[in-house]
PAVEXMAR-313359 format. One record per residue (C-alpha): residue number from 1; x, z, y; residue in one letter. Coordinates in Angstrom, 1 decimal, decimal comma. Layout:
<atoms>
[NUM [X Z Y] 'A'] ...
</atoms>
This chain:
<atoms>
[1 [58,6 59,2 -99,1] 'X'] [2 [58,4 57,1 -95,7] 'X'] [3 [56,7 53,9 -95,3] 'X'] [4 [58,0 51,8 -92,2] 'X'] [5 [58,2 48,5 -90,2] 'X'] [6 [60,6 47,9 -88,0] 'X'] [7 [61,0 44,6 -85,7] 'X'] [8 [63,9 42,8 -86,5] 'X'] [9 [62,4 39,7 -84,2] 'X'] [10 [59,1 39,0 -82,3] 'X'] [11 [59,1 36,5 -80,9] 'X'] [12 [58,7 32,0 -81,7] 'X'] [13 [60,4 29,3 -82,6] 'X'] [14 [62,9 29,3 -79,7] 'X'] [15 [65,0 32,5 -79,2] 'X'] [16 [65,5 34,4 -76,1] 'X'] [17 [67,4 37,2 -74,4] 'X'] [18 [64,5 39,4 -75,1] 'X'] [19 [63,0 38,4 -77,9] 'X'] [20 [64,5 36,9 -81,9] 'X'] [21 [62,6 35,0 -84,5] 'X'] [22 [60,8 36,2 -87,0] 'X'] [23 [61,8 39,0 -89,0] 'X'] [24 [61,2 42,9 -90,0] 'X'] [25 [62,5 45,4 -92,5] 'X'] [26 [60,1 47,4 -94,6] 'X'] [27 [60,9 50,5 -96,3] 'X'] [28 [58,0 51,6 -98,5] 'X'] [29 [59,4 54,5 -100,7] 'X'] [30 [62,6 53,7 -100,9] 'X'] [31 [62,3 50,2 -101,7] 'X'] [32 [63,7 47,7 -98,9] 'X'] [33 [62,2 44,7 -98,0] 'X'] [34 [62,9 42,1 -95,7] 'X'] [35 [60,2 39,6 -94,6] 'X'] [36 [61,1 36,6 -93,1] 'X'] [37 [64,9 36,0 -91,7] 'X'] [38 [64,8 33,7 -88,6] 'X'] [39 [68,2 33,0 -86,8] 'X'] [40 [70,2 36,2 -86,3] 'X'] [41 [68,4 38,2 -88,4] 'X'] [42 [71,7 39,8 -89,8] 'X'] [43 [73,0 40,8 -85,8] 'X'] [44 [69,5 42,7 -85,9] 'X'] [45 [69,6 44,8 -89,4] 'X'] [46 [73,1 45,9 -87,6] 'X'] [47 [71,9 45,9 -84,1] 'X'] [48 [68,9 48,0 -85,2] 'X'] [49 [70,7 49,8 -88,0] 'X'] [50 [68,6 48,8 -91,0] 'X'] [51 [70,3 49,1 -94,6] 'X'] [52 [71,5 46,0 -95,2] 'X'] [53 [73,0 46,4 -98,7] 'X'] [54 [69,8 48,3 -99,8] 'X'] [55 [67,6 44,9 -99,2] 'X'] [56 [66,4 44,2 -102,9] 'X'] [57 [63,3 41,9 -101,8] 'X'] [58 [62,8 39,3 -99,5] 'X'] [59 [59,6 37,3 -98,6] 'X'] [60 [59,9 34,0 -97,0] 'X'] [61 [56,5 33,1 -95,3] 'X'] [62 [56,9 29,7 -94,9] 'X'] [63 [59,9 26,8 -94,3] 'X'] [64 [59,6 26,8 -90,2] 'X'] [65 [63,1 27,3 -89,1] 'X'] [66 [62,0 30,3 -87,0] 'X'] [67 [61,1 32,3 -90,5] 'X'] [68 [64,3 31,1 -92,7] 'X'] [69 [67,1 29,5 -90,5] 'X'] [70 [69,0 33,4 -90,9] 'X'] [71 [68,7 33,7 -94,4] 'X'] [72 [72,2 31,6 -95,5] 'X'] [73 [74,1 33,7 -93,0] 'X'] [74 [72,6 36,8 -94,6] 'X'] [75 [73,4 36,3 -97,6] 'X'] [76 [76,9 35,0 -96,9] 'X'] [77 [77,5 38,4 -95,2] 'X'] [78 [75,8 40,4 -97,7] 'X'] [79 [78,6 38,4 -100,1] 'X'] [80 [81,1 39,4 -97,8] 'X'] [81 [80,4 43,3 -97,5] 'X'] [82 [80,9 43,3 -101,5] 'X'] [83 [77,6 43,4 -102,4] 'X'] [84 [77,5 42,9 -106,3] 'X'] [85 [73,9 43,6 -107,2] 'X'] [86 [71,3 40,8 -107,6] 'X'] [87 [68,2 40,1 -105,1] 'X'] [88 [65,1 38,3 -105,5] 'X'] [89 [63,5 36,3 -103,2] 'X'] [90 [60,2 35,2 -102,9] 'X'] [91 [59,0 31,6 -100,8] 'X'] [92 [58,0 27,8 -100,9] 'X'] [93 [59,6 26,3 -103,9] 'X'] [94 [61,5 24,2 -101,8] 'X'] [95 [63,4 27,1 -100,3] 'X'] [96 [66,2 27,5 -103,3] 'X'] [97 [67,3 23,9 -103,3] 'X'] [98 [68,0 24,1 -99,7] 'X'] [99 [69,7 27,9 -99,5] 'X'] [100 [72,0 26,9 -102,8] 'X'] [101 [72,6 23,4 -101,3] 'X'] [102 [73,9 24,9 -98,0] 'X'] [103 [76,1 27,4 -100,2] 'X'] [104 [77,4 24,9 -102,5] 'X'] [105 [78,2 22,8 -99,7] 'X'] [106 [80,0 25,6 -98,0] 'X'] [107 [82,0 25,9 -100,8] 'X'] [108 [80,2 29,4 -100,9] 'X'] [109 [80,4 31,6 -104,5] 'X'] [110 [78,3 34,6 -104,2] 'X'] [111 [78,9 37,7 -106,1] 'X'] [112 [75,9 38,7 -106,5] 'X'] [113 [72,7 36,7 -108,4] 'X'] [114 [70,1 35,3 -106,7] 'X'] [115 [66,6 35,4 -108,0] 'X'] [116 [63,8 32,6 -106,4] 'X'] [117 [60,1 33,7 -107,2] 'X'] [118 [58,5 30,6 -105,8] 'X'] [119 [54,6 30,6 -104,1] 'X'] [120 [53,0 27,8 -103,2] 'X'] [121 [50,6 29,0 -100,4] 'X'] [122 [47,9 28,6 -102,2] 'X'] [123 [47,5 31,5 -104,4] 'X'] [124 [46,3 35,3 -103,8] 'X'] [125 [48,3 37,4 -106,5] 'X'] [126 [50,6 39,8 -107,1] 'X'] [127 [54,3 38,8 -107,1] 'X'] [128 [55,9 42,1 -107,8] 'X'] [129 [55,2 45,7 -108,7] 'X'] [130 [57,2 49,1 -109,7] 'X'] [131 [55,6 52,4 -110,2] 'X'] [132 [55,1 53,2 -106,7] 'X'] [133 [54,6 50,0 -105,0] 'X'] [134 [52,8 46,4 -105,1] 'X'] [135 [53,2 43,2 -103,4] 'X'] [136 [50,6 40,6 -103,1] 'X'] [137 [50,6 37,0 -101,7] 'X'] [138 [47,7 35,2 -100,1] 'X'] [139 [46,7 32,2 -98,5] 'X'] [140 [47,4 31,7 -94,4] 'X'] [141 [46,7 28,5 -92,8] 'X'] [142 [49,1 26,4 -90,9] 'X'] [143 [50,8 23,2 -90,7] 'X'] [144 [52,9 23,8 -93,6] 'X'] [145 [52,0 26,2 -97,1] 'X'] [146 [52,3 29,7 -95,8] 'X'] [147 [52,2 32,9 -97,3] 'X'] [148 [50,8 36,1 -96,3] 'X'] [149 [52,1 39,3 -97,7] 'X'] [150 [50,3 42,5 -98,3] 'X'] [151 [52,6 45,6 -99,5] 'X'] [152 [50,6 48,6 -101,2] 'X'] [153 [51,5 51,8 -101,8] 'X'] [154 [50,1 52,7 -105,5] 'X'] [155 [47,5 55,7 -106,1] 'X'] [156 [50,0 58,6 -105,6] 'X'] [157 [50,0 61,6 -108,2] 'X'] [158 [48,5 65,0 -107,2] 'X'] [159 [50,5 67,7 -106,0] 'X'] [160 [51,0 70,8 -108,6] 'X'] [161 [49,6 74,5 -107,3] 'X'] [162 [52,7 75,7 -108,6] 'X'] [163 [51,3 79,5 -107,7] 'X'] [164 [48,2 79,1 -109,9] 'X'] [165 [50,1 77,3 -112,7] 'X'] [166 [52,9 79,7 -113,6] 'X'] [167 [50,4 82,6 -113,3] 'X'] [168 [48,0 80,8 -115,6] 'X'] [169 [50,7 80,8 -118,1] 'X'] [170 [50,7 77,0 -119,2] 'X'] [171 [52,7 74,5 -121,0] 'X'] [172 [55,0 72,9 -118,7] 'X'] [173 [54,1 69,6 -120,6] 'X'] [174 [50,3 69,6 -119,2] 'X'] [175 [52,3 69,6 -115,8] 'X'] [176 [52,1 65,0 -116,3] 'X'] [177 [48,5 64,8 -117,0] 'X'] [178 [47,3 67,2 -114,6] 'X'] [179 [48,9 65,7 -111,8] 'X'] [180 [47,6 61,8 -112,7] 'X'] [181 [44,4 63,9 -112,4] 'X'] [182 [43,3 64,1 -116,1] 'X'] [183 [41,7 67,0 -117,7] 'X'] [184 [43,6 68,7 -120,6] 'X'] [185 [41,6 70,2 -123,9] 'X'] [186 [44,1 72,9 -125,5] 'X'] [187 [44,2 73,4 -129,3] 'X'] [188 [41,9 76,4 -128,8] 'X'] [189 [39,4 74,2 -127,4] 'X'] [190 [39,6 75,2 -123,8] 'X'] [191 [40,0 72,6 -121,4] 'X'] [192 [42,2 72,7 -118,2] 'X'] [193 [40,5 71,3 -115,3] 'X'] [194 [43,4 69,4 -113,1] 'X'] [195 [41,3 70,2 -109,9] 'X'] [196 [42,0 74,0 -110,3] 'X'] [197 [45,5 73,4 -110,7] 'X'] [198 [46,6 70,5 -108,6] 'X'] [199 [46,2 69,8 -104,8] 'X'] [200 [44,7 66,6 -103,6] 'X'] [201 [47,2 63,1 -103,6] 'X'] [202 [48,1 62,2 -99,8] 'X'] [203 [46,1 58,9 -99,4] 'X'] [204 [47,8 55,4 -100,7] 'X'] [205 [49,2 53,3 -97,6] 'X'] [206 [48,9 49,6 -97,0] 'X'] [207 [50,6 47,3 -94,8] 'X'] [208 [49,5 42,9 -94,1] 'X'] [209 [51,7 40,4 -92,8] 'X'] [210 [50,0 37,2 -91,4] 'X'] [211 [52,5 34,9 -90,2] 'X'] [212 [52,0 31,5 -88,8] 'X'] [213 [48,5 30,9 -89,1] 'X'] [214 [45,5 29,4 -87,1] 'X'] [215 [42,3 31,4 -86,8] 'X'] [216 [41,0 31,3 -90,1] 'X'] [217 [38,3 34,3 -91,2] 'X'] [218 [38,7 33,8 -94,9] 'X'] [219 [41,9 36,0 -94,7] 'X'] [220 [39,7 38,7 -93,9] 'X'] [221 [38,8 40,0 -97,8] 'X'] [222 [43,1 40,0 -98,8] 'X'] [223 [43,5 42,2 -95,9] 'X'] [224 [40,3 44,8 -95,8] 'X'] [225 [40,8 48,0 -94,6] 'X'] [226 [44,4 47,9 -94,4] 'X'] [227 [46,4 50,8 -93,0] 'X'] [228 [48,4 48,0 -90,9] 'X'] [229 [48,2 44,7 -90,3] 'X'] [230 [50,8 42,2 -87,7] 'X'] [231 [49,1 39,3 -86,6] 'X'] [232 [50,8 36,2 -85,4] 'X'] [233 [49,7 36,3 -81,5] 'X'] [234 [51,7 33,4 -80,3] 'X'] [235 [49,4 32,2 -77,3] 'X'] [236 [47,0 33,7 -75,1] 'X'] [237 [43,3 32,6 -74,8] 'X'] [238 [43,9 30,0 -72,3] 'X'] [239 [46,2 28,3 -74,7] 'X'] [240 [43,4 28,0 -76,9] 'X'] [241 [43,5 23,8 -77,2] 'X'] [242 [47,3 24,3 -77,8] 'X'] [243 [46,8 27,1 -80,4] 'X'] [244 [44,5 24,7 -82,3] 'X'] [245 [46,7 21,8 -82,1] 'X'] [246 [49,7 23,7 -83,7] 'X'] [247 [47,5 26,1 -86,2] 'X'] [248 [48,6 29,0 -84,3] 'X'] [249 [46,0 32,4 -83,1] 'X'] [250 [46,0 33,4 -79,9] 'X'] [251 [45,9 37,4 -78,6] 'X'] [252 [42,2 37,9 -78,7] 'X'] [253 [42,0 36,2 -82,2] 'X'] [254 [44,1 38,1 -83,9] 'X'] [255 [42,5 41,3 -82,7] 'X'] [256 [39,0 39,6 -84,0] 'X'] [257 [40,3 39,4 -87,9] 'X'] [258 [41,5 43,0 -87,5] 'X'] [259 [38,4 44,0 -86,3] 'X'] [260 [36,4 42,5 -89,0] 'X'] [261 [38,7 43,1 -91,6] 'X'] [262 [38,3 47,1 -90,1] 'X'] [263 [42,3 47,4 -90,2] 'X'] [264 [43,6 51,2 -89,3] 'X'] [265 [45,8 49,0 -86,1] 'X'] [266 [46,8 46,0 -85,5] 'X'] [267 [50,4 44,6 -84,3] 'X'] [268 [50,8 41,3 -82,7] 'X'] [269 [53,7 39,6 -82,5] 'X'] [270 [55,1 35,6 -83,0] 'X'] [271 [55,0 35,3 -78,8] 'X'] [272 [55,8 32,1 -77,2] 'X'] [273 [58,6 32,2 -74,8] 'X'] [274 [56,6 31,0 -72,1] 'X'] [275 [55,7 34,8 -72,0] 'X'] [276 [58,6 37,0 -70,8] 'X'] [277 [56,3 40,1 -71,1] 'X'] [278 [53,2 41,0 -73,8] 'X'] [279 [50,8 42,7 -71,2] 'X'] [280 [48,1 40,0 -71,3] 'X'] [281 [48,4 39,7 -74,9] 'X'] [282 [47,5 43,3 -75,0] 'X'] [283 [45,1 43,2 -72,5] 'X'] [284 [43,2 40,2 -74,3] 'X'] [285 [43,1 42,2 -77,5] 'X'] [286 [42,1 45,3 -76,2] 'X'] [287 [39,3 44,0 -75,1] 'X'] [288 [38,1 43,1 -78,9] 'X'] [289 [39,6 45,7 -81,2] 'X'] [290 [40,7 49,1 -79,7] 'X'] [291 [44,0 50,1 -81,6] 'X'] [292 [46,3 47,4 -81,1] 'X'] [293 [50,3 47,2 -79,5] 'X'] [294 [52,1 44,2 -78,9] 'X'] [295 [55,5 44,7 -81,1] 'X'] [296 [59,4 44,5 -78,9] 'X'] [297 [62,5 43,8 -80,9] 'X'] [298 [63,9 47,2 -82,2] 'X'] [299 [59,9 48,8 -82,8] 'X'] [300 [59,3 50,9 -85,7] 'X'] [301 [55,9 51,6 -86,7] 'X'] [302 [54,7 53,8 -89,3] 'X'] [303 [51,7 53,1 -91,8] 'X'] 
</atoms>
């Protein structure tokens, strides 16, 4: 089981040579997710050779161009490539009117369903969960309602001691409790102790998304202790006054909510073009929160 981010677009609101909108592709145990899907976001799941079909979830952040304007042209592709099974996505309530409006328009018939979860920006909850995954929503705080988005990796089971068990001479059927960690008591009155017979479960993952958003520290309990967290770094310190002005973070404030939400390491990402390079961005941060990179187009990270 893997659990990945890759960069589909890191930089904001204007695109350039080096740098897309927003967007990234998550694969958390073999569910895909896409969040956000700013222009060209389809050139970039085939530039950086992403499953495109296998996409089942999408998260819109928020209804800024840079985070949506790709998502028509995805799904018109995704149409077009025969896909036939349905996919859910999740954003401002506003967000179905305009995608099905541009379709109709088009004269557009998907063949596939489409399923809008709508979140108002407002809320921290849980939007959608399997047996091996969770996705929660929370708050962020920008010019518009925006959503962060915090993917978690459920309490994995243990692992069996295979060895130990078949010498032990045990039902096969204790095999499910013992590995959810539950002691068994036999007929005879003996219990099974799961311990002696299962190794340790590798640790849960978590990964948090915080798009657009000014510097704001009450994000810091949805995000605590996360595995990894991206941080919208769109200007530097000395763009502080502009930062404020359009509810964006700069560099070393990102790094500050990852340092008090005591994040495993922090990615920024959301760049201005005015910045061909992220070296000062990095440098800013460093000097705040150790374990911190500045994300490129085409970056996979593991949590």
């Amino acid at each position: 089981m893997s659990f990945e981010i890759r960069i589909l677009g890191s930089g904001a609101a204007l695109p350039t040579s080096l740098r897309n909108p927003t967007s990234q592709y998550v694969q958390c145990n073999d569910r895909h997710i896409l969040i956000d899907c700013g222009e060209g976001t389809q050139v970039q799941l085939r530039k950086y050779h992403a499953h495109i079909q296998k996409i089942n979830h999408i998260l819109i952040s928020h209804l800024h161009g840079d985070h949506f304007f790709g998502l028509v042209g995805l799904l018109s592709s995704l149409h077009l490539l025969g896909r036939d099974k349905g996919l859910t996505i999740y954003g401002p309530q506003e967000l179905e009117q305009i995608i099905r409006l541009q379709l109709e328009v088009g004269g557009a018939k998907l063949g596939f369903e489409l399923n809008f979860v709508p979140l108002n920006g407002n809320e921290h909850k849980l939007i959608f969960e399997d047996k091996l995954i969770e996705i929660w929503t929370f708050p962020l705080r920008h010019r518009v309602p925006t959503n962060g988005f915090v993917i978690r990796e459920k309490i994995k089971e243990r692992k069996l001691n295979a060895e130990r068990f078949q010498e032990a001479g045990l039902s096969l059927t204790l095999i499910p409790k013992l590995k959810q960690g539950l002691d068994v008591v036999l007929d005879s009155g003996e219990t099974i102790c799961y311990e002696e017979y299962t190794y340790p479960q590798k640790p849960s993952k978590s990964y948090a998304y915080c798009s657009d958003t000014i510097f704001d520290e009450r994000i810091v309990e949805y995000i605590r202790e996360v595995d990894l967290l991206y941080h919208e770094a769109t200007f530097l310190n000395d763009k502080l006054d502009r930062a404020k002005q359009t509810f964006h973070s700069t560099a070393e404030q990102a790094a500050t909510i990852a340092k008090e939400a005591r994040v495993g390491k922090l990615l920024l990402g959301h760049l201005s073009a005015r910045y061909e390079t992220g070296e000062k961005h990095l440098e800013e941060a460093s000097g705040v929160f150790e374990n911190v990179v500045v994300v490129e187009d085409g970056d996979v990270y593991n949590v």
